[in-house]
N, C-alpha and C positions, 0 to 999 in steps of 0.2 A: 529742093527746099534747102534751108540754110540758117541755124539756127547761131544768135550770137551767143555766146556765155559771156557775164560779169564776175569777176569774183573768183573764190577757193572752189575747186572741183576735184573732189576727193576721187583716187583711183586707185588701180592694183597693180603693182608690176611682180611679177612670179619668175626667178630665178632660180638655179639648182647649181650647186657644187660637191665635189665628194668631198668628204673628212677624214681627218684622220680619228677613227674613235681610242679615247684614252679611257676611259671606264663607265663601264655599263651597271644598273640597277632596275630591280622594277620600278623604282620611283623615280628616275633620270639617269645624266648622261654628262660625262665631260666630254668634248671634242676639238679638235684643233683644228681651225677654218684660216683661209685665207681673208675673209673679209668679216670685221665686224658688225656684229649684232645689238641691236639698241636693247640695253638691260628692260626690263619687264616687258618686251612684247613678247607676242602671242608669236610663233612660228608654226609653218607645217614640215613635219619632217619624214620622210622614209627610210625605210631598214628594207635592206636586200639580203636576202638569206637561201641558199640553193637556188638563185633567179628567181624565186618571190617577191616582193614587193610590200610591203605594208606601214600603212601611214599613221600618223599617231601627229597633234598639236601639243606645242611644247610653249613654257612659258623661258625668258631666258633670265637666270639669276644671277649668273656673274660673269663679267670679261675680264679678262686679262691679257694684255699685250705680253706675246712672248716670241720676239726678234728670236731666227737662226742666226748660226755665228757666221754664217755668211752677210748679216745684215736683210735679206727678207724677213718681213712683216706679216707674222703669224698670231694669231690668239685661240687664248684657250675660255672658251666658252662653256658654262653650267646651264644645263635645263632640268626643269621639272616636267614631267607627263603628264598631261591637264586629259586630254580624251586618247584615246586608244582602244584601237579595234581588238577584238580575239586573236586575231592572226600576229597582231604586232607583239601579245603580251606573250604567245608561243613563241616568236624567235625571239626576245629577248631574253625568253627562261631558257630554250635552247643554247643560246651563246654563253649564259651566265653557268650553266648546269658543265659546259666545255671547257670554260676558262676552269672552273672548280675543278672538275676532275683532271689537269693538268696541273695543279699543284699541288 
């Protein structure tokens, strides 16, 4: 069987890149990505911590393009934490609790 479509057909395409993380909060997250993010969508993100994994949806609040002096095209990206699991809200107080006690 063979169906035609007319028209917009909305879909998902699901990607993943590491980051560079620039500062952590319980309430978001700066990071430096190779590929731009459309300001206020909705993202899924993961935090690995001792090979755990946990996921957490993020809203994206600011881009900023910020070119290495070599000329690659990097930006620096702001989110907020819309939902988050138990697990994620532990390693991000764990990381925050580490950076603190390092300075």
């Amino acid at each position: 069987m063979r169906y035609e479509v007319y028209g917009s057909l909305w879909g998902t395409l699901e990607t993943s890149d590491e980051v560079c993380l620039h500062n952590l909060t319980s309430q978001g997250a700066l990071f430096e990505a190779h590929q731009p993010l459309p300001v206020e969508s909705v993202q899924s993100i993961a935090l690995t911590l001792e090979g755990k994994s946990a996921t957490a949806d993020v809203r994206v609040r600011h881009l900023h393009p910020d070119p290495t002096p070599e000329g690659d095209q990097r930006y620096l990206v702001g989110v907020e934490f819309l939902t988050t699991s138990v697990a994620f809200c532990e390693a991000v107080d764990q990381i925050v609790a580490g950076r603190d006690s390092h300075a």
